[in-house]
N, CA, C and O atoms as a MOPAC input file, in Angstrom:
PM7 MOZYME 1SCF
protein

 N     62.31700 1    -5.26200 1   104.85000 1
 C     61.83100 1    -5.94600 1   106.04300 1
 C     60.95800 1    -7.13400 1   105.62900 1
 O     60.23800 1    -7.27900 1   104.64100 1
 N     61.26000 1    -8.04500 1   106.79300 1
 C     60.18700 1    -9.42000 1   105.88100 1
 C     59.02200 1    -8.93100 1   106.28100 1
 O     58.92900 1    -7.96100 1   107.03400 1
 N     57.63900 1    -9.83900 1   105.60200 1
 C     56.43600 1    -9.67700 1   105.55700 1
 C     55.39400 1   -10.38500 1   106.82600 1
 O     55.12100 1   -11.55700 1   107.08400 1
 N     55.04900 1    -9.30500 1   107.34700 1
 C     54.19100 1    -9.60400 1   108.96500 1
 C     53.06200 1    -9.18300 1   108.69500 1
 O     52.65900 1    -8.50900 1   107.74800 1
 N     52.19100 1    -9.91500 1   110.20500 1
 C     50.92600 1    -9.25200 1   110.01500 1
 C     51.02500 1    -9.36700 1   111.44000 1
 O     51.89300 1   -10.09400 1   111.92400 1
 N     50.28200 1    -8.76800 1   112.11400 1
 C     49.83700 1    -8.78900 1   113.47900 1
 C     48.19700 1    -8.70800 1   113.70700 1
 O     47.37700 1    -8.45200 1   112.82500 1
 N     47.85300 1    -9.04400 1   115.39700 1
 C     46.45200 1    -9.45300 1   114.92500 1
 C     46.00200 1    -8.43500 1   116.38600 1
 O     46.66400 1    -7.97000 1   117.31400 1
 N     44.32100 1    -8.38600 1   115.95400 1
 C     44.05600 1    -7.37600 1   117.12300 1
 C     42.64200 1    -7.92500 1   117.74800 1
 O     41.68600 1    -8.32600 1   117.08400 1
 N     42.72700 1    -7.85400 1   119.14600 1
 C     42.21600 1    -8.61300 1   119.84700 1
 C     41.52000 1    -8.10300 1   121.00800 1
 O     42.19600 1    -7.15700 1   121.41400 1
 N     40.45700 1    -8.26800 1   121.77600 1
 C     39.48700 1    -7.55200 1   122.68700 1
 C     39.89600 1    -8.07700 1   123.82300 1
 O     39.37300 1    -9.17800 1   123.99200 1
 N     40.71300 1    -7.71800 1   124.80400 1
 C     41.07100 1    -8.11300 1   126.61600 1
 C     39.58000 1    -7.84100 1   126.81700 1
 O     39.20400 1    -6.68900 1   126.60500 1
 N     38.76700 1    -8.67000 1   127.16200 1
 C     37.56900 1    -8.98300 1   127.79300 1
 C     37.81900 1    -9.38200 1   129.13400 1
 O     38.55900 1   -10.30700 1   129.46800 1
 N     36.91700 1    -8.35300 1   130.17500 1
 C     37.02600 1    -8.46500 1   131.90600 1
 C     38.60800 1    -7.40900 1   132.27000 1
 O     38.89100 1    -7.10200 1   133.42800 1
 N     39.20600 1    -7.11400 1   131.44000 1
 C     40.43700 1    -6.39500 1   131.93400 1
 C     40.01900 1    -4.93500 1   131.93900 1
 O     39.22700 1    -4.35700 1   131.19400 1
 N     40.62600 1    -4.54900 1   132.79500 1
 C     40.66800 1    -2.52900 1   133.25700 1
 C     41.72700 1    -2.37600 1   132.29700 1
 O     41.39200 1    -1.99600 1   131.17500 1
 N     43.16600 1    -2.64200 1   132.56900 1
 C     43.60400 1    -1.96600 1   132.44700 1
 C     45.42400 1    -3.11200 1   131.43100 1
 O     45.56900 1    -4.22400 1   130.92300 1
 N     46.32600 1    -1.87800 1   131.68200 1
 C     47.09600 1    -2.94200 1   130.82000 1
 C     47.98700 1    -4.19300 1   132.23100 1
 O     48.54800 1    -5.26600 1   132.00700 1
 N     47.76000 1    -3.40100 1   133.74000 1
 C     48.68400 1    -4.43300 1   134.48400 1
 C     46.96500 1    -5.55500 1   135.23100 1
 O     47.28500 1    -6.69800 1   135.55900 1
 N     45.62800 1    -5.25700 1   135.40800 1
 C     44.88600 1    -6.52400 1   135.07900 1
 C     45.12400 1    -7.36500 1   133.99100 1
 O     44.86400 1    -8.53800 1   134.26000 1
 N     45.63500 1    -7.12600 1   132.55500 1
 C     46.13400 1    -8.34100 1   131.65500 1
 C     46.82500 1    -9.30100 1   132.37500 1
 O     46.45100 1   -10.43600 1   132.67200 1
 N     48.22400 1    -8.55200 1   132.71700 1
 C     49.44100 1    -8.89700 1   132.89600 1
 C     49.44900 1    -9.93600 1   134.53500 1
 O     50.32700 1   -10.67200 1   134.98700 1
 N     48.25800 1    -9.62200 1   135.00300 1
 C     48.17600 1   -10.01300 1   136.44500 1
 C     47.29200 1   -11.63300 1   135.73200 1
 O     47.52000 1   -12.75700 1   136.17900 1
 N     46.45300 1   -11.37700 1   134.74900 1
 C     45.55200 1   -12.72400 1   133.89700 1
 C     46.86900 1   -13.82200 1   133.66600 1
 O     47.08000 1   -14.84800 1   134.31400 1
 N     47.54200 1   -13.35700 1   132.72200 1
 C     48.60400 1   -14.28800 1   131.98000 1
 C     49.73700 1   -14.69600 1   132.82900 1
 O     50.75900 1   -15.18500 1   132.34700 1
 N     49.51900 1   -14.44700 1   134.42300 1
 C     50.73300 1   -15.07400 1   135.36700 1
 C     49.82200 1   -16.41200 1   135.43600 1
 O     50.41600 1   -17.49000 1   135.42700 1
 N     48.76100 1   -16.39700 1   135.48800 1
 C     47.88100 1   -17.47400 1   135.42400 1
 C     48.37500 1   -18.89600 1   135.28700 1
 O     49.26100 1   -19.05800 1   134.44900 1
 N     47.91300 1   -20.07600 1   136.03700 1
 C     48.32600 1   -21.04600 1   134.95900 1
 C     47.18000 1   -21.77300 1   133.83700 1
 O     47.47400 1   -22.79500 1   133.21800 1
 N     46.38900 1   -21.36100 1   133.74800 1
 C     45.19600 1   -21.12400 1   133.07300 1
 C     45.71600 1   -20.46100 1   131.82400 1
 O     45.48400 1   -21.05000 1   130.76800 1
 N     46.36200 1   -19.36100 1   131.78300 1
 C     46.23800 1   -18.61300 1   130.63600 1
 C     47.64500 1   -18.97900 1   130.23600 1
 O     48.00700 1   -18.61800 1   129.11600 1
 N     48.38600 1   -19.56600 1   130.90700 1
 C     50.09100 1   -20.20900 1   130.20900 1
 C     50.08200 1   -21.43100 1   129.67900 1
 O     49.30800 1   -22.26000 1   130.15600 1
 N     51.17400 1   -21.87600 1   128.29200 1
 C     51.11300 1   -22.43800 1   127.84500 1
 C     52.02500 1   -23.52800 1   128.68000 1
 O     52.21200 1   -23.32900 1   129.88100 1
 N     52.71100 1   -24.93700 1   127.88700 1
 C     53.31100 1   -25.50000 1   129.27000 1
 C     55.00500 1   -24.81300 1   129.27100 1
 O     55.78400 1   -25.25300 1   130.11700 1
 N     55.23800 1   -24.28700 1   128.79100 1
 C     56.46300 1   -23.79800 1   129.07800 1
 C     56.15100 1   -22.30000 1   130.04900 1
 O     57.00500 1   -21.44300 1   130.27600 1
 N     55.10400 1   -22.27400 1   130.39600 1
 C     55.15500 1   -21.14600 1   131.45100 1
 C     54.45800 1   -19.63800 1   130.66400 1
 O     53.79500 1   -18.83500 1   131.32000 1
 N     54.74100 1   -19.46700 1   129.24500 1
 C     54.74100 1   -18.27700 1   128.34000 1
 C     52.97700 1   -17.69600 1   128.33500 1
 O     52.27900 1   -18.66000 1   128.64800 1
 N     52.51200 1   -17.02200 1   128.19600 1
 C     50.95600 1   -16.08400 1   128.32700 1
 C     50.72300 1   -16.90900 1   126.68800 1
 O     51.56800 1   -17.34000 1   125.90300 1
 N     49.20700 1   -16.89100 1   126.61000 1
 C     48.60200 1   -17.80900 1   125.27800 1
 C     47.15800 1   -17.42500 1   125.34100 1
 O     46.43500 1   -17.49600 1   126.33500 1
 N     46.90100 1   -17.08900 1   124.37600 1
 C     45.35100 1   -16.68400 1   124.16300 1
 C     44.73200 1   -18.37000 1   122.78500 1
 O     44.83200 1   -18.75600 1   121.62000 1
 N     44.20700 1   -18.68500 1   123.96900 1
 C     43.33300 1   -19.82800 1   122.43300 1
 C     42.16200 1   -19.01800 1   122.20000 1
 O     41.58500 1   -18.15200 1   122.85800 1
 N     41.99600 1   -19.50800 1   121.16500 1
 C     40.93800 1   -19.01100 1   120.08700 1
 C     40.73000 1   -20.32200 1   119.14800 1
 O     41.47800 1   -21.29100 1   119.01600 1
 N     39.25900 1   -19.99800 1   118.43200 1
 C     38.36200 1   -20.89200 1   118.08700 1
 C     39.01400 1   -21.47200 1   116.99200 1
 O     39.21400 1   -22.65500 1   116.71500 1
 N     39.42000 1   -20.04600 1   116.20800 1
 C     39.78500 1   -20.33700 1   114.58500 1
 C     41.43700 1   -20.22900 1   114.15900 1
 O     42.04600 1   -19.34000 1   114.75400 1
 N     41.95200 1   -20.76900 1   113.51800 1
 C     43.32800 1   -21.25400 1   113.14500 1
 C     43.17900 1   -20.13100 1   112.15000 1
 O     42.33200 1   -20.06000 1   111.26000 1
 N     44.31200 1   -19.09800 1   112.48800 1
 C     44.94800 1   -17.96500 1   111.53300 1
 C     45.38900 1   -18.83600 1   110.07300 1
 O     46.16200 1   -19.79000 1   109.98600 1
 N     44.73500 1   -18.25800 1   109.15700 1
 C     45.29700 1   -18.56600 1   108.29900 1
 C     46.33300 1   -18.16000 1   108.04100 1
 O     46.99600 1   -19.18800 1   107.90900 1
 N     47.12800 1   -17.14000 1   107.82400 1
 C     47.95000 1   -16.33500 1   107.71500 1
 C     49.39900 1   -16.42400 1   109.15000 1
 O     49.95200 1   -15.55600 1   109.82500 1
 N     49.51500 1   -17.80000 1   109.07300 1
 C     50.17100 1   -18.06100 1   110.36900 1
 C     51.58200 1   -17.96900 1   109.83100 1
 O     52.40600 1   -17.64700 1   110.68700 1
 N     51.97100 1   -18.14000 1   108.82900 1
 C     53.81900 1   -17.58400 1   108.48600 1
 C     53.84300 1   -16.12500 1   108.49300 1
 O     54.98800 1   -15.69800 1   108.63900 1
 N     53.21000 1   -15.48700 1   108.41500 1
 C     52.97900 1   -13.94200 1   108.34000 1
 C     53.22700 1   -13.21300 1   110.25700 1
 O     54.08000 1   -12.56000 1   110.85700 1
 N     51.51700 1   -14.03000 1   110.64600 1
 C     51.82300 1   -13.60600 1   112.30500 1
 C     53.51200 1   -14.06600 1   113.15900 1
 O     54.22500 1   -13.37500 1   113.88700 1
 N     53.63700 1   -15.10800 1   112.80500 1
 C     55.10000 1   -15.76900 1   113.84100 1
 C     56.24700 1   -15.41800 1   112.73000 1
 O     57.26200 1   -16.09600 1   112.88900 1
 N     56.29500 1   -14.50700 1   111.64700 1
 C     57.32800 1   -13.52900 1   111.27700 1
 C     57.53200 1   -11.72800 1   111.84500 1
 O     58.02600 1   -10.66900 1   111.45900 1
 N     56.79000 1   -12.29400 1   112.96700 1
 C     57.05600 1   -10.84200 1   113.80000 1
 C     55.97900 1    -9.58500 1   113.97000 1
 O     55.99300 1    -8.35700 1   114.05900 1
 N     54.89200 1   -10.86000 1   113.95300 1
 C     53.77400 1   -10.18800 1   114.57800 1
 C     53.56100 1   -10.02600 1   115.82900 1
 O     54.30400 1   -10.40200 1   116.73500 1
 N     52.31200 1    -9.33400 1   115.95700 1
 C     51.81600 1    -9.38800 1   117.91800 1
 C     50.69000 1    -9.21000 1   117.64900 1
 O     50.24900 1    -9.17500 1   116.50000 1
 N     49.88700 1    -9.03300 1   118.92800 1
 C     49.25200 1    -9.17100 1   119.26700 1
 C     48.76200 1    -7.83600 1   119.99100 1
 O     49.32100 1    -7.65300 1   121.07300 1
 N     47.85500 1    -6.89200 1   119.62800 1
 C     47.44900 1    -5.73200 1   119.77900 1
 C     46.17100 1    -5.68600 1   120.67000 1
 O     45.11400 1    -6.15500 1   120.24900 1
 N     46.26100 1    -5.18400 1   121.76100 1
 C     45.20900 1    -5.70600 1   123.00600 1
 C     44.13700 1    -4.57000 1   123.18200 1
 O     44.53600 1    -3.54300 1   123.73100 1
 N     43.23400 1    -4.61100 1   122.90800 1
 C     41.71000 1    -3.25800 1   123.11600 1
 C     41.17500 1    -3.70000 1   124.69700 1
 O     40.55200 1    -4.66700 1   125.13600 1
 N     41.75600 1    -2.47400 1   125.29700 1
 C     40.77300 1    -2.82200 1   126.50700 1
 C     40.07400 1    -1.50200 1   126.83400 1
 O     40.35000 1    -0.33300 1   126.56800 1
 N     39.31800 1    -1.94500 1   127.33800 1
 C     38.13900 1    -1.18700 1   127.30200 1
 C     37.67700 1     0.45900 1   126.22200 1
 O     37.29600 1     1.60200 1   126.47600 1
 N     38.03300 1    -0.40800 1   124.90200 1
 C     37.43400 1     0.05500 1   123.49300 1
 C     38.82500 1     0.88900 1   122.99800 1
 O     38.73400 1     1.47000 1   121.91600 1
 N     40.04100 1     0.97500 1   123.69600 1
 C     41.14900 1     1.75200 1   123.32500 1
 C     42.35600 1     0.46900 1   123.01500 1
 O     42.42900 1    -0.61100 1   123.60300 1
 N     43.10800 1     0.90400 1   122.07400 1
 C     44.43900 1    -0.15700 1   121.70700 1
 C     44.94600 1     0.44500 1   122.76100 1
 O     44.79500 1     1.65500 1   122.93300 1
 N     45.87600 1    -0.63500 1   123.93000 1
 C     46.58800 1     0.05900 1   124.68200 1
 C     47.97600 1    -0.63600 1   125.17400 1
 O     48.75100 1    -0.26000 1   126.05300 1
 N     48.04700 1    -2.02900 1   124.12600 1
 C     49.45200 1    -2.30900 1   124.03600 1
 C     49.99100 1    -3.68300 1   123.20800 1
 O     49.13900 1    -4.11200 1   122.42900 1
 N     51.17800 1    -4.40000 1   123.23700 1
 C     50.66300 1    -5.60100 1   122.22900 1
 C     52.41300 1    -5.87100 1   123.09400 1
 O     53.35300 1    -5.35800 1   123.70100 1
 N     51.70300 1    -7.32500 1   122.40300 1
 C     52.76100 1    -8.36200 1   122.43900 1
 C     53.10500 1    -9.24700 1   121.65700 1
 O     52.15600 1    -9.90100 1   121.22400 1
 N     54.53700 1    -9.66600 1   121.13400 1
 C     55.07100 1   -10.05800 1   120.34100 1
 C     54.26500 1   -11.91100 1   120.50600 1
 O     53.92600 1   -12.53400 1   121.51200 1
 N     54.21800 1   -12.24000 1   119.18000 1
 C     53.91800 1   -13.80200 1   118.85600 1
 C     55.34300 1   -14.30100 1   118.76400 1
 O     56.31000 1   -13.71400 1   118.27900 1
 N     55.26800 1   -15.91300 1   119.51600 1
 C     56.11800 1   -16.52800 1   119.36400 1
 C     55.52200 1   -17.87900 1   118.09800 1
 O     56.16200 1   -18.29600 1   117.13300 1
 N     54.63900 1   -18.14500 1   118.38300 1
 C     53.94500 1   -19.51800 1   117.81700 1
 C     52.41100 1   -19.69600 1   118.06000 1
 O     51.53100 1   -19.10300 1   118.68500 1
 N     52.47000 1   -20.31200 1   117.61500 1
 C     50.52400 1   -20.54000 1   117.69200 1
 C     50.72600 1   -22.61700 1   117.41700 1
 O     51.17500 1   -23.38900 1   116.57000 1
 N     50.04300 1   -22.66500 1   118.78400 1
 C     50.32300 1   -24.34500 1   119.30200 1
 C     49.06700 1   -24.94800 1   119.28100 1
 O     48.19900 1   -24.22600 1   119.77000 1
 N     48.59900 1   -26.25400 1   118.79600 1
 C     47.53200 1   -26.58400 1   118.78300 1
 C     46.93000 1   -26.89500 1   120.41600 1
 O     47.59200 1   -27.18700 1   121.41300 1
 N     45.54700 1   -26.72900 1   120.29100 1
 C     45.14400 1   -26.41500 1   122.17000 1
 C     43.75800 1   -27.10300 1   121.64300 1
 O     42.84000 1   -26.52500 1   121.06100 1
 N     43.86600 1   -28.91800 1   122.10900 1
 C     42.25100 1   -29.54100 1   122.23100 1
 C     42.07000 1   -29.38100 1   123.61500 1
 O     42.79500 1   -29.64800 1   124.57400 1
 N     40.97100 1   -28.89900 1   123.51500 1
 C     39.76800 1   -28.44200 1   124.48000 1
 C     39.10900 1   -29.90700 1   125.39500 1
 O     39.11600 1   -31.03600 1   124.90600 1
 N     38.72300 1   -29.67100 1   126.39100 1
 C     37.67200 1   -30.69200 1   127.02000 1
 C     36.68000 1   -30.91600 1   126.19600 1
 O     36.22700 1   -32.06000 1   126.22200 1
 N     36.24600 1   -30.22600 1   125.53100 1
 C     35.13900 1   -30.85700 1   124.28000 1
 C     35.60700 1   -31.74200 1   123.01500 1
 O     34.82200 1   -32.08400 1   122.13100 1
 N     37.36800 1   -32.16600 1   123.03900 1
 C     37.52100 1   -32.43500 1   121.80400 1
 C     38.02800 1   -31.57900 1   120.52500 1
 O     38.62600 1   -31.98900 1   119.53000 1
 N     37.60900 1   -30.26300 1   120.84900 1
 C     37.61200 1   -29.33700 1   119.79500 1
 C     39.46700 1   -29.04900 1   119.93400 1
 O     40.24000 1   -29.10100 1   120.89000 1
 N     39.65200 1   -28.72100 1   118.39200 1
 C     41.27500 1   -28.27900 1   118.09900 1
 C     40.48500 1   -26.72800 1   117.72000 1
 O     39.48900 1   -26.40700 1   117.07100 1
 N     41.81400 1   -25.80100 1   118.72600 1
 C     41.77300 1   -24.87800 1   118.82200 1
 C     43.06600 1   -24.43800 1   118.48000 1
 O     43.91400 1   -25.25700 1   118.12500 1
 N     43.43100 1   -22.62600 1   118.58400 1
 C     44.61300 1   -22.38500 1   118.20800 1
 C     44.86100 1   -21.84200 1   119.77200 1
 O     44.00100 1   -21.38300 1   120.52300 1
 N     46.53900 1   -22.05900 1   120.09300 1
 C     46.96600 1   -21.17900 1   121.19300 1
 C     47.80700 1   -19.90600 1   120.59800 1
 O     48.88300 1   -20.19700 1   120.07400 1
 N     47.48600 1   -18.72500 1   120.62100 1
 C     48.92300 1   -17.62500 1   120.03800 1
 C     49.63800 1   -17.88200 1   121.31200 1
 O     49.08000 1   -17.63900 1   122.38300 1
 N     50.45400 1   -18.20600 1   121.27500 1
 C     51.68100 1   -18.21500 1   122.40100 1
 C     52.23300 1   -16.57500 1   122.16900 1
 O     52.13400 1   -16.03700 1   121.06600 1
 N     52.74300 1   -15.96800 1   123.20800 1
 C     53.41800 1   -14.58100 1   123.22000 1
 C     54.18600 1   -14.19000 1   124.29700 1
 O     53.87800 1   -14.41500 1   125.46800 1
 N     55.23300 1   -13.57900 1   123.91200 1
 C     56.40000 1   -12.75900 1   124.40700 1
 C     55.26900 1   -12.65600 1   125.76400 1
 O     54.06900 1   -12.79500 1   125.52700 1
 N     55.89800 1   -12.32700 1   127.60800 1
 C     55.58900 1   -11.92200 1   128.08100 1
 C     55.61200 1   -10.59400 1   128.47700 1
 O     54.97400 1   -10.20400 1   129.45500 1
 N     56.29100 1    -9.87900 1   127.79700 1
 C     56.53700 1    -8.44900 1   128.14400 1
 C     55.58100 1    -7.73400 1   126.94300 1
 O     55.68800 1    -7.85500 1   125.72200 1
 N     54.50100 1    -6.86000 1   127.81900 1
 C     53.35700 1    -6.14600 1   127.72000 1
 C     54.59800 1    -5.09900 1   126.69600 1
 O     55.77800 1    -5.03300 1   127.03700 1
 N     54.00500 1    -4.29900 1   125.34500 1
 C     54.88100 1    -3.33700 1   125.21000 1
 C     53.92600 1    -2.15000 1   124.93600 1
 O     53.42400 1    -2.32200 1   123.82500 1
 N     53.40900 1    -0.83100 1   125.61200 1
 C     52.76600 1    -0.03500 1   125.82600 1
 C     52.82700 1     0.48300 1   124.55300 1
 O     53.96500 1     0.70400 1   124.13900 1
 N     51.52600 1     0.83800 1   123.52200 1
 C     51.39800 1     1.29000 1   122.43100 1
 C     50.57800 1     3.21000 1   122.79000 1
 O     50.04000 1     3.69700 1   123.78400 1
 N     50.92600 1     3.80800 1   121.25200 1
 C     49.81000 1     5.24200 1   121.42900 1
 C     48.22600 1     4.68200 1   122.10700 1
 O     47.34300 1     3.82600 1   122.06800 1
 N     48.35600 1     5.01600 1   122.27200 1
 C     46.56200 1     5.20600 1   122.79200 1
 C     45.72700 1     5.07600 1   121.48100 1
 O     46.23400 1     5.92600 1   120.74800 1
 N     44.58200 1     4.38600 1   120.69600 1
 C     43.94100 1     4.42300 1   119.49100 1
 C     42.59100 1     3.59600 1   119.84900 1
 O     42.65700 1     2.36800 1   119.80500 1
 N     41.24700 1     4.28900 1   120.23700 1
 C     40.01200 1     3.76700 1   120.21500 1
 C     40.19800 1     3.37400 1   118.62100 1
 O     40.69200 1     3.74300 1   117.55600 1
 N     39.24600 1     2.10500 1   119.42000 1
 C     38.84100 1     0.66100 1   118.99300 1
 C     37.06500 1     0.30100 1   119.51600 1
 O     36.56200 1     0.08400 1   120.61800 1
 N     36.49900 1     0.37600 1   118.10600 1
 C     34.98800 1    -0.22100 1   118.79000 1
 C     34.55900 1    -1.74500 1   118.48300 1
 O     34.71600 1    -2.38200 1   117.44100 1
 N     34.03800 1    -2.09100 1   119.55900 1
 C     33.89300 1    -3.73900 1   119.98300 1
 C     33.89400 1    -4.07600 1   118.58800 1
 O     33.57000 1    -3.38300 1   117.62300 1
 N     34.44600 1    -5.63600 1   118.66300 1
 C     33.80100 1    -6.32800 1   117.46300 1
 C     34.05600 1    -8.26400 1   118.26700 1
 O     34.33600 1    -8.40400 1   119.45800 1
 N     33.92000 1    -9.18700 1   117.53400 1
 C     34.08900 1   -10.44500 1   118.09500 1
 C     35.23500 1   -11.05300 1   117.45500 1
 O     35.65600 1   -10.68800 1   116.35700 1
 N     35.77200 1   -12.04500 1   118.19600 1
 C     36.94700 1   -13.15900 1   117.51200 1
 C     38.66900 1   -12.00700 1   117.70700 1
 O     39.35300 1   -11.60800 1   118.65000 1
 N     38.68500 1   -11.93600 1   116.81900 1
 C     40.27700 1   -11.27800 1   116.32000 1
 C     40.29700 1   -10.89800 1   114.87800 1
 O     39.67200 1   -11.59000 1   114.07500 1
 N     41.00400 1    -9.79700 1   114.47000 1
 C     41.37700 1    -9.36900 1   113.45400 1
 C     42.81600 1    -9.08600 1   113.11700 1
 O     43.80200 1    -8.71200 1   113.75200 1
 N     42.54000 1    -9.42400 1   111.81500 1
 C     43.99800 1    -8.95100 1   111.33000 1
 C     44.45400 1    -7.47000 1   111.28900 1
 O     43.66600 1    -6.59400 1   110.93300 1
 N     45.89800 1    -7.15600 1   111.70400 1
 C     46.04800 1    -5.42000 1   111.59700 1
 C     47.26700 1    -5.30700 1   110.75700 1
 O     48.34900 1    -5.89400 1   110.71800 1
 N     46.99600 1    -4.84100 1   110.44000 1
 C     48.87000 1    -4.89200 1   109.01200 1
 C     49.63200 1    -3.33800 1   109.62500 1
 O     49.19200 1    -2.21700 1   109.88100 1
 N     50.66300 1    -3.83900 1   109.66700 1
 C     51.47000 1    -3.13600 1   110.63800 1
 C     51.31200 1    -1.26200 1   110.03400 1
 O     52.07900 1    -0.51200 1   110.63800 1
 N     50.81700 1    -0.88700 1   109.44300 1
 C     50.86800 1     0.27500 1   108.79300 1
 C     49.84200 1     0.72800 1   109.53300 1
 O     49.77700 1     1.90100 1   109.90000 1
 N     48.85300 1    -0.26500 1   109.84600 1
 C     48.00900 1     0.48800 1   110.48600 1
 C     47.92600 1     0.54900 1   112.38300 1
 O     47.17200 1     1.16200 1   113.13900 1
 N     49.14100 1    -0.44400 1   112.64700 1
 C     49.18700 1    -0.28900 1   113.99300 1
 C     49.74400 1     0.75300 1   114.73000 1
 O     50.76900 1     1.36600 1   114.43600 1
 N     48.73300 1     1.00200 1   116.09900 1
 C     49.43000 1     2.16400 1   116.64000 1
 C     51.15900 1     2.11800 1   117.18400 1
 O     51.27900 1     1.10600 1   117.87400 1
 N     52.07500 1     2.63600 1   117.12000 1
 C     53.52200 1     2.87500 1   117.36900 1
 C     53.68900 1     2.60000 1   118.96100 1
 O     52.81600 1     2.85600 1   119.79000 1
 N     54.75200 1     2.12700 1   119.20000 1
 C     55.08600 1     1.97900 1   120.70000 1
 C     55.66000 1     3.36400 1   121.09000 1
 O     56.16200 1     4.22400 1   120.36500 1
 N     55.44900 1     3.35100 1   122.46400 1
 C     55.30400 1     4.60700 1   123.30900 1
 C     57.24900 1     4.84400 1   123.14600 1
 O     58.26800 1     4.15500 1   123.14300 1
 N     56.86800 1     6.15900 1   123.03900 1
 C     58.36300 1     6.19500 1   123.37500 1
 C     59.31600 1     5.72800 1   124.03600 1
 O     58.97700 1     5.66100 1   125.21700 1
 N     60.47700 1     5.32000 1   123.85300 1
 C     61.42300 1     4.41400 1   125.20100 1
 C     61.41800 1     5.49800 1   126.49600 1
 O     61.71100 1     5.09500 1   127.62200 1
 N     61.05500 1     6.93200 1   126.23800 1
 C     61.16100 1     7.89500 1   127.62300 1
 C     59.87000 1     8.03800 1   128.44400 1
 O     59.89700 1     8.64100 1   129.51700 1
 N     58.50200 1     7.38100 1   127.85900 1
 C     57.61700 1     6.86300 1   128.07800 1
 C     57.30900 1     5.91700 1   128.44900 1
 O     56.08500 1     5.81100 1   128.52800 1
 N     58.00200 1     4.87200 1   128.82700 1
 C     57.27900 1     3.73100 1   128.51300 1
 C     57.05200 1     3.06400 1   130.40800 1
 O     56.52100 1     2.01100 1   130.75900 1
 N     57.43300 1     3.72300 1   130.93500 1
 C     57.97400 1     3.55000 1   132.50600 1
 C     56.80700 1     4.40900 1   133.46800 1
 O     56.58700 1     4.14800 1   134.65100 1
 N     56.07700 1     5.56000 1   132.62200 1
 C     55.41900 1     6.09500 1   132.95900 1
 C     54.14100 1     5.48300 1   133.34000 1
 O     53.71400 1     4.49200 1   132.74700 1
 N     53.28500 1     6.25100 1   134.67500 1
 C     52.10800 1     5.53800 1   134.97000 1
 C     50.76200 1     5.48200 1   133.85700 1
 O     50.48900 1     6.35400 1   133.03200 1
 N     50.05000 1     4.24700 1   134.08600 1
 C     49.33900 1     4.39200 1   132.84600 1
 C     48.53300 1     5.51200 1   133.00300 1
 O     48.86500 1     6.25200 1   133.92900 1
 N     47.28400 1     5.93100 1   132.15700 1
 C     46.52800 1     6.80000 1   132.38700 1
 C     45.05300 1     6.34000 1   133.47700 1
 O     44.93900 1     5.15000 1   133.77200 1
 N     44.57700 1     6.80000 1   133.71700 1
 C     43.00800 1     5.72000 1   134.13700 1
 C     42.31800 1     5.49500 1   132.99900 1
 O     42.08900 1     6.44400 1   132.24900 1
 N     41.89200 1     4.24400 1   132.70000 1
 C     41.20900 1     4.27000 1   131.66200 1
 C     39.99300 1     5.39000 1   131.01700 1
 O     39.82500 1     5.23500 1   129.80700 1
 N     39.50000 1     6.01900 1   131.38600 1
 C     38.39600 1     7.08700 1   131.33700 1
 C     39.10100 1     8.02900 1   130.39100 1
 O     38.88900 1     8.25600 1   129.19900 1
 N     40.09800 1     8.57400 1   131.32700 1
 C     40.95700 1     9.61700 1   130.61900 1
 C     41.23200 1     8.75700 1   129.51900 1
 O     40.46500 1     8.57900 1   128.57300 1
 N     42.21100 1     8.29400 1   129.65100 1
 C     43.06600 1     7.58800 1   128.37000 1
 C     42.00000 1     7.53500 1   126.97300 1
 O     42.22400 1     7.95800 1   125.83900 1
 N     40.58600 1     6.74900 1   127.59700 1
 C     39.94200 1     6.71900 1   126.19200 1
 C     39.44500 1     7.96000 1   125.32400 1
 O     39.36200 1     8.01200 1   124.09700 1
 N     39.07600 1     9.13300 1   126.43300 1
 C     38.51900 1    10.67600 1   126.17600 1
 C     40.13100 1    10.53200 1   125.35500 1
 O     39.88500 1    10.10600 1   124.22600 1
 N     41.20300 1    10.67300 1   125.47200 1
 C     41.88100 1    11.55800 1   125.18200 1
 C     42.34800 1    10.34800 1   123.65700 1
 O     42.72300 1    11.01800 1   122.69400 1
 N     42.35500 1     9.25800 1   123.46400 1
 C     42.54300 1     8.79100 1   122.60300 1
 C     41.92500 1     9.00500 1   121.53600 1
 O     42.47000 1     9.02400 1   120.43200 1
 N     40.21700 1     9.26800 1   121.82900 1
 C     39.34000 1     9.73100 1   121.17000 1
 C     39.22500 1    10.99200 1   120.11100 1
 O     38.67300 1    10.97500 1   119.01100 1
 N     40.02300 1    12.28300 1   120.87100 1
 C     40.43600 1    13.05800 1   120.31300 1
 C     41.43100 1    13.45800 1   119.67800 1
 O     41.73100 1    14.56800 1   119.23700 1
 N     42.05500 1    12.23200 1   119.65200 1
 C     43.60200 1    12.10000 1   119.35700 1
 C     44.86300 1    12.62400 1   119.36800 1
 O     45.77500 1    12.72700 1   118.54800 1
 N     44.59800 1    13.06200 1   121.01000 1
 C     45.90200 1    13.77800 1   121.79300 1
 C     47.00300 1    12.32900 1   122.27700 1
 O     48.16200 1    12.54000 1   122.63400 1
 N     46.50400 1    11.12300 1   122.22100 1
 C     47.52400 1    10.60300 1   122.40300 1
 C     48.05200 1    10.02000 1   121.42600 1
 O     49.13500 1     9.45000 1   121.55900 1

């Protein structure tokens, strides 16, 4: 398999995984072709690695609870001037295990060995949990 990295990232203000998904219809949070884009401050170094079939691994409220595939990372100047990075990404949310996550700032790198697995395909249709539960139970690592 070629060589990826994927990156992991804090949904700040989101409940849950369909508040993301309700953010990135946005046109605020789309790039101009319409696609969901998170800018960020700092330019991945490791950018042939992420857009060889990375994603983007989303912590909301302190639990991994799903990710989305990178297409590109587009340069995004700011009203201040500042060059920023955009991760451009797949719009389809893909529901991961459940895996607390405690705060940290920016984004990190996650190397796929250590990312949590997507939910089963007989799962994946299922309602989410409430966050409360979901994190108790991630915690103990029933999910």
């Amino acid at each position: 398999m070629d060589k990826y990295v994927n990156i992991l990232k804090l949904s700040v203000g989101t409940e849950n995984t369909d508040d993301l998904a309700l953010w990135q219809k946005t046109k605020r949070a789309q790039a101009a072709d319409g696609l969901p884009r998170h800018v960020t401050r700092m330019w991945p170094k490791r950018e042939a690695e992420l857009t060889n079939g990375g994603s983007v691994f989303w912590v909301i409220k302190g639990v991994i609870q799903c990710r989305q595939k990178i297409i590109r990372l587009d340069e995004h100047i700011g009203q201040d001037g500042i060059r920023r990075c955009a991760i451009v990404m797949d719009p389809t949310l893909i529901r991961v295990q459940s895996s607390v996550k405690r705060p940290f700032q920016g984004w990190r790198y996650l190397s796929p060995d250590d990312a949590p697995a997507d939910l089963p395909k007989n799962r994946e249709e299922e309602e989410p949990l409430p966050t409360d539960l979901n994190r108790a139970l991630a915690e103990i690592g029933v999910l």
